[in-house]
C-alpha positions, 0 to 999 in steps of 0.5 A: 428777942422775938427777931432772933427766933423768927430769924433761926426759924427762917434759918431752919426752914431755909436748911430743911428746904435746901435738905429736902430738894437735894434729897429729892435731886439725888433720889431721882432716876433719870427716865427709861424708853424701852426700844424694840425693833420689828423688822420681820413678818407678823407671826405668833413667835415675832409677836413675842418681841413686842409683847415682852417689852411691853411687859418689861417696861410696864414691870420697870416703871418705863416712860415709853414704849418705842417701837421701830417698825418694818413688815410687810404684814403677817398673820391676823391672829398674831396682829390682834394679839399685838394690838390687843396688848398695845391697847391694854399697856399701862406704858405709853406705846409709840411706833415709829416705821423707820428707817427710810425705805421701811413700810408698815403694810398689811397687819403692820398698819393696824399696830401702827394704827393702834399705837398711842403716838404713830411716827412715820420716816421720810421715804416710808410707806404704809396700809395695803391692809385688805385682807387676803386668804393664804391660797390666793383662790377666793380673793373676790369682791363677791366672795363672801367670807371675804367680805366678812373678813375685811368688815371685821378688820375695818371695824376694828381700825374705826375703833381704833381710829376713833379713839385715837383721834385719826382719819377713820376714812383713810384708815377703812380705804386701806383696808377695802381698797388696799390704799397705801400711804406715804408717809406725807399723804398719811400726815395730810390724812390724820393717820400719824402724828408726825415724821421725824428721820430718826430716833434721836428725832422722835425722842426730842419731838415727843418730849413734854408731849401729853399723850392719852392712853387708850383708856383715857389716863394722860401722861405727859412724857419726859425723854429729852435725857431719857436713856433708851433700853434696848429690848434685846433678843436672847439665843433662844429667841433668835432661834425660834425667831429662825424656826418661823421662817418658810425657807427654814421649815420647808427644808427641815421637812425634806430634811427629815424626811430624806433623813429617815428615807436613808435610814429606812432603805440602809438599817443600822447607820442611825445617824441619818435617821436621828438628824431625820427625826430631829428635823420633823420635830423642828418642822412640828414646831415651825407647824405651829407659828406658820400656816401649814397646809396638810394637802401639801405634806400629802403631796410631798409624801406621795412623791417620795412613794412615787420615787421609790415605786420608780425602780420597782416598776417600769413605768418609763420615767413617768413616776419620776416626772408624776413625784416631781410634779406632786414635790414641786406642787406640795412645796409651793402649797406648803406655807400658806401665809397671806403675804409672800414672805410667808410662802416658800420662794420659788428660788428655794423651791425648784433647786430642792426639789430636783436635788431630792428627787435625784438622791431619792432615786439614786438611794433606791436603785443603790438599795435594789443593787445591793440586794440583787448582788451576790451574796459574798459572806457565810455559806452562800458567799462560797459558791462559785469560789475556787478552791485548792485540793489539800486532798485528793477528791476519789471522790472525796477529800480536802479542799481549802478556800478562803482561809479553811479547809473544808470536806469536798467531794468530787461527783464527776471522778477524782482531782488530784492533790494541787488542783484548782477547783470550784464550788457548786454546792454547799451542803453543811460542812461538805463542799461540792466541787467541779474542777475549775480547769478542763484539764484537772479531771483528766490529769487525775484520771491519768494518774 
């Protein structure tokens, strides 16, 4: 009797076991790596594409955080924030700069510095990361405010490095040398983790992997299956994405101010001054994700009044070449970022110039014509009109010209009736006239 109960207890703690495991099998959800990609120069609005996968993947429940990287660098400011929010996710967070031919220069070494596992391509660069001022003037080794930028963003790599467990010596030379690294050198060096070639690679490479978070928690990861979420860009993202370019600022801002130039000089057409008006406010948005220079946009301002100054006084071409030289100078000023990519280039530069100072001048000689022409409408448009008499002029009469007829007096004799007269004088509704052939005056007197 006892056996049988041990038996169907055995039997039941057997079907309670197999219940439970295919519960558990069939709640589980296969694992999540959120992918961003990061192709673009550093600013405030490209920051946004790592910070909301950040928080995406946190709100998800995600296993990781893989980053595909490829900069050239960017601004300091929007860096921080980067690594700021890198540093404080709760997700494991991986960069990978790939594919090969990438680079991770400049603000781009300290995010991959600051990821919780750093992977490189073959064929992929990294570091350049000295600091360097937007103007280029003042990048001197006794320049003290750049001595104190590259302290503090070397302090912040030693931090970094140290808790990462990376090389924190060949992480200071990128910074105080502008050491750049291949991706076997930063291997060697301690500054990656590993290299893979794609991401396929990193994935299996990163399975089973303990990896530490910067405030000590480990987490072992599990991507063998996982499925890999791409962190899209929305309409509204690749717009603004669009609006942080130099190229796309600078021209908004001739854009606009060309727009308002022609609706200034020609009232009443409105559509240049609303697409005018629209283009400097696009430009006040790009203003605030680029490092514009307000010099710049006083030189570029001064051109156009040079421009304009050119056809009301005679100056032999000498304002046109002085609001050239103050466009071409404001241009090249106008953007001033640390890195190439964040300057307007030299190819957009002197073609838009030359073609705007061209229309700036053209608009205003079109604009003075037109106001030196003679007036061809209303009373004044009469003058110098020929007129038929309707009425014989002794001395006054009717005369028609233009479609209606009108009072006419004749001061110097009679006209008869059918001669071709012209207008000299305009008073109310009276015309003054004179005959417009020799022989009028005579004919009349004749007769």
């Amino acid at each position: 009797m006892m056996t049988r109960i041990l038996q169907r207890v055995r039997h039941l703690a057997t079907v309670a076991l197999g219940v439970l495991l295919l519960s558990n099998v069939a709640s589980a959800e296969p694992t999540t790596v959120r992918f961003v990609e990061f192709e673009t120069t550093v600013n405030p609005i490209s920051a946004k594409r790592i910070l909301r996968a950040i928080d995406a993947a946190e709100q998800a429940g995600d296993a990781l955080v893989l980053i595909r990287l490829d900069t050239p660098g960017g601004l300091v400011v929007s860096m921080e924030k980067i690594v700021k929010r890198m540093l404080s996710a709760e997700v494991p967070v991986a960069v990978w700069v790939g594919p090969p031919g990438a680079h991770a220069a400049s603000a781009g070494f300290f995010i991959l510095i600051a990821a919780d596992v750093a992977i490189m391509a073959p064929g992929t660069r990294t570091g350049a990361a000295a600091t360097v001022f937007g103007s280029g003037e003042g990048n001197t080794e006794d320049n003290v405010l750049l001595k104190k930028a590259n302290e503090d963003a070397a302090a912040l790599l030693r931090s970094i490095a140290k808790r990462r467990n990376r090389n924190v010596e060949a992480s200071e030379k990128a910074v105080f040398s502008a050491t750049a690294y291949e991706e076997s050198v930063a291997l060697e060096e301690g500054l990656i983790d590993f290299v893979a070639a794609d991401i396929d690679a990193v994935l299996e490479t990163l399975d089973q992997r303990t990896v530490e978070l910067f405030d000590g928690t480990e987490v072992v990861l599990d991507t063998k299956d996982a499925t890999v979420v791409g962190s899209e860009l929305s309409a509204r993202q690749r717009f603004l994405e669009l609006l942080g370019s130099p190229t796309v600022a600078y021209l908004l801002l001739l854009g606009g101010l060309l727009g308002l130039y022609v609706e200034i000089t020609n009232p009443g057409v409105i559509l240049p001054g609303v697409v005018g008006a629209l283009c400097l406010i696009l430009f006040a948005f790009s203003a605030q994700a680029l490092p514009i220079s307000w010099v710049a946009l006083l030189l570029i301002a001064l051109a156009i009044v040079m421009f304009v100054l050119e056809v009301k006084v005679a100056s032999y071409g000498m304002l046109t070449i002085g609001g050239l030289f103050c466009l071409v100078a404001g241009s090249a000023m106008l953007v001033d970022g640390p890195i190439p990519e964040l300057k307007v280039p030299w190819p957009v530069i002197l073609p838009t110039s030359l073609v705007l100072a061209a229309v700036c001048v053209f608009a205003v000689r079109l604009a003075l014509k037109a106001q030196r022409a003679k007036v061809r409408t209303g009373r004044e448009g009469l003058i110098d009109e020929i007129a038929s008499v309707t009425r014989e002029l002794a001395p006054e009469g009717k005369v028609f010209v233009d479609g209606e007829l009108w009072n006419a007096v004749a001061p110097n004799g009679p006209i008869a009736r059918g001669a071709r007269v012209r207008v000299v004088h305009v008073d109310g509704m009276t015309l003054t006239v004179e005959p417009a052939e020799p022989h009028a005056l005579k004919e009349s007197r004749d007769d």
